[in-house]
N, C-alpha and C positions, 0 to 999 in steps of 0.2 A: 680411320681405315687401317685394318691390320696388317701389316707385312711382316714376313722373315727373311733373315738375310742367307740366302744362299751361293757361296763361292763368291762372294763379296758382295753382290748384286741383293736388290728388295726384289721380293716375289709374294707377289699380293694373294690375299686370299677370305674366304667370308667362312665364316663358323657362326653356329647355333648351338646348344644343349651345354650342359656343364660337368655332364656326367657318364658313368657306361664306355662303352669299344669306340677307341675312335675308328671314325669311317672318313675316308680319304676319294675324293673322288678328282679322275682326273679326265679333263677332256680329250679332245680329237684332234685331227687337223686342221690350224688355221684358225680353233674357236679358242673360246675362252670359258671360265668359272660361271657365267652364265648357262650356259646349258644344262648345267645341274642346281642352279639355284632353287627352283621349285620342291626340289628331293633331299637338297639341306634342311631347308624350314621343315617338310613333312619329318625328317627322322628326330627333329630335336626334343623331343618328349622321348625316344628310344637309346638314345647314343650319343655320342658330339661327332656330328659331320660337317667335314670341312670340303670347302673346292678349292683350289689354289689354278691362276692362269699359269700357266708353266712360263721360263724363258722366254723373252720375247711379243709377250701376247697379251692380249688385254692391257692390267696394269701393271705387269710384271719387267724390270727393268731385263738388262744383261741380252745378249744372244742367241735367237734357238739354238736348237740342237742339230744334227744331221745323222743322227744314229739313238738307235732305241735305247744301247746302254749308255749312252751319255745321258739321256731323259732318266733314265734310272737312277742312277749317281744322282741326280737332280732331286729324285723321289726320295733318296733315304739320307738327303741333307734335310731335305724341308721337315722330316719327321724327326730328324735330330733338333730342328730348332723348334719345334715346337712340344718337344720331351714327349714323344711317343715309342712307347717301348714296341709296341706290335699295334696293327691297324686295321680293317677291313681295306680292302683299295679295290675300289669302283672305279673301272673303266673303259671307256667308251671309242672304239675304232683303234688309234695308236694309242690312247688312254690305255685301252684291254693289252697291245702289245707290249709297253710297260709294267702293266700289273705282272702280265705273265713271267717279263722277265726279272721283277721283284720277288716274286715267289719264285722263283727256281735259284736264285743268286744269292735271296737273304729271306730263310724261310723261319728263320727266328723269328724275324723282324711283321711278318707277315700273318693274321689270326685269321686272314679269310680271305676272298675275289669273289667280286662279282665284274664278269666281263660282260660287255653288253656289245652287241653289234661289232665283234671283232672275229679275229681267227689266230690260227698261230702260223699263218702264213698270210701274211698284205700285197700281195702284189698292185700294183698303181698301172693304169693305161696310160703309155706313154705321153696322150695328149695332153694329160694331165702334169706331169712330170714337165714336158718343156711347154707347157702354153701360160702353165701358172707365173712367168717371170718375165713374158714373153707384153711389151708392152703392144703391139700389134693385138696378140692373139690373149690377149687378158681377159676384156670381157666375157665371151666366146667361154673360156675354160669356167668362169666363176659360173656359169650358167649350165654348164655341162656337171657340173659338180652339183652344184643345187639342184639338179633335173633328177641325178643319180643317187639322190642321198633321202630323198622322201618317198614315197607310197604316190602315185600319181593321184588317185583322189584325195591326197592333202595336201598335194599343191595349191593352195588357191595362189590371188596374187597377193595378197597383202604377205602368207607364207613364205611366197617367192621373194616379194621383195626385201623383208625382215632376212632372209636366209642369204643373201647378195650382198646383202649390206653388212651385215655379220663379218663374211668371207672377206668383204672388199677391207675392212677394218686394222686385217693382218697384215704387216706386211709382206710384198710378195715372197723376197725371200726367206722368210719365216716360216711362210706358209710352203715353198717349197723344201725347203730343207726337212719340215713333217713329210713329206709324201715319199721323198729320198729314207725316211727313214724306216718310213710302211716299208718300202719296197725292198728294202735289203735284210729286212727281218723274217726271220722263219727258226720256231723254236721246234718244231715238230717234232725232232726224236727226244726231244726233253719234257716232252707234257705228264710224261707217268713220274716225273721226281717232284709235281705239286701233289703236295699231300692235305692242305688246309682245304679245309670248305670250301664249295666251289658251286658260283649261283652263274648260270652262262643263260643270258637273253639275247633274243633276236625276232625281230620283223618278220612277218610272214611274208613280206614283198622288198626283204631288205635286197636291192642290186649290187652295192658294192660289199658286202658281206655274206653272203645269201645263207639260208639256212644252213645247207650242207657244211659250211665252216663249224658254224657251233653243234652239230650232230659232230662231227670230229672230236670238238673240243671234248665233250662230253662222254665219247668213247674212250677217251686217252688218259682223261684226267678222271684216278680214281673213287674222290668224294666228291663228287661232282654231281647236279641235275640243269634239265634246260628245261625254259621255258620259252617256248614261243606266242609273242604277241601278237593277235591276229590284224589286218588294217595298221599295219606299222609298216614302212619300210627303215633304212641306215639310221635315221632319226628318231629312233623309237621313244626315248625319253622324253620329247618332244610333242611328236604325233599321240603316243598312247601313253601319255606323261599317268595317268590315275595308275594304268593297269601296271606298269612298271613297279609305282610307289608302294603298289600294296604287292608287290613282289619281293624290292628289297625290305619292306617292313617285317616281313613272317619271317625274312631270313635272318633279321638282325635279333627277332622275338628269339628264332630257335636258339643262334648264337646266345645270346643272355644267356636263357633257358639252361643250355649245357654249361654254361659255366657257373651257375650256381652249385 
């Protein structure tokens, strides 16, 4: 299993391809390198794409974070240790909040974004915020989250239950210190200093990010385009795992493409 060390700690991570841009994808709240496994294997004929659990989460040692540029700092240790001079970085919820503010802090470092189901403002509903720690009001919040982060016609129960059990796997304060960190983030007057390529997805029935976030994104950030995926909600990689793939695929094609 492969790990790199970052700020003393191992931070786990799965890579595919051997060749080409690296592509960096980083999860959300509370998850882990899983939610993009499906999208590592697809790119690995195109690129070498990696998922790393950040601090904390999955298999990764050490202590979340509670702020986005500290996840950041996080982000361009892991690329030091893995000798990546510049990267695609795919991200998803606070994933996308990191990217964003990887590209604006270290845009040497940075050859591309794709944010998916994010904004460049996260604000968190409070319930979520104190229920998540709250061993009373635990359950209650892990289900309020998993209610709010799919497309209701993909909730089935086996969806629900796999998505519960995910959530339940972090720990609480882990998981809370991401949502602390959604919520105190807001790059908004900074979005016109990303200048790399820019792929912004989103859910057609995304609730905790709703479109109008990524129509933002996309007004702001000047090479930039969005695609919305229809029957997705927050989960899109997930729920419309095909229609995503063949998204970031064409983008990684063009990227090649212009660098030849």
């Amino acid at each position: 299993m492969p790990f790199a060390t970052v700020d003393g700690k191992q931070v786990y991570y799965v890579q595919q391809g051997a060749q080409g841009l690296p592509v960096v994808f980083v999860h959300g709240s509370g998850a882990s390198h899983l939610i993009w496994w499906p999208h590592v294997r697809a790119l690995a004929d195109l690129a070498r794409p990696v998922a790393l659990d950040l601090p904390g989460h999955g298999k990764s040692e050490g202590p979340g974070r509670v702020t986005v540029d500290a996840y950041c700092d996080v982000l361009l240790d892991f690329l030091d240790a893995l000798a990546f001079d510049r990267a695609l970085i795919v991200g998803h919820s606070l994933g996308g909040a990191i990217a964003q503010t990887f590209a604006v802090t270290h845009p040497d470092r940075t050859a591309a974004l794709g944010l998916v189901g994010t904004g460049a403002r996260l604000r968190v509903l409070p319930a979520i915020l104190e229920g998540i720690v709250s061993p009373s009001d635990f359950d209650e919040t892990v289900r309020l989250i998993v209610e709010n982060t799919y497309a209701a016609d993909n909730l089935d129960a086996a969806t629900r239950r796999r998505a519960e059990e995910d959530l339940r796997a972090c720990p609480p304060q882990v998981a809370r210190g991401d949502f602390a960190a959604c919520n105190g983030f807001d790059i908004m007057p900074r979005l016109g200093e990303i200048h790399a390529p820019t792929l912004i997805v989103c859910g057609s029935e995304d609730k905790m990010t709703p479109v109008k976030y990524s129509e933002f994104l996309a007004s702001k950030i000047p090479n930039s385009r969005l695609v919305v995926v229809e029957r997705a909600g927050h989960s899109v990689m997930i729920e419309q795992a095909a229609e995503l793939g063949q998204a970031l695929a064409g983008f990684v094609r063009e990227l090649r493409e212009s660098r030849e």
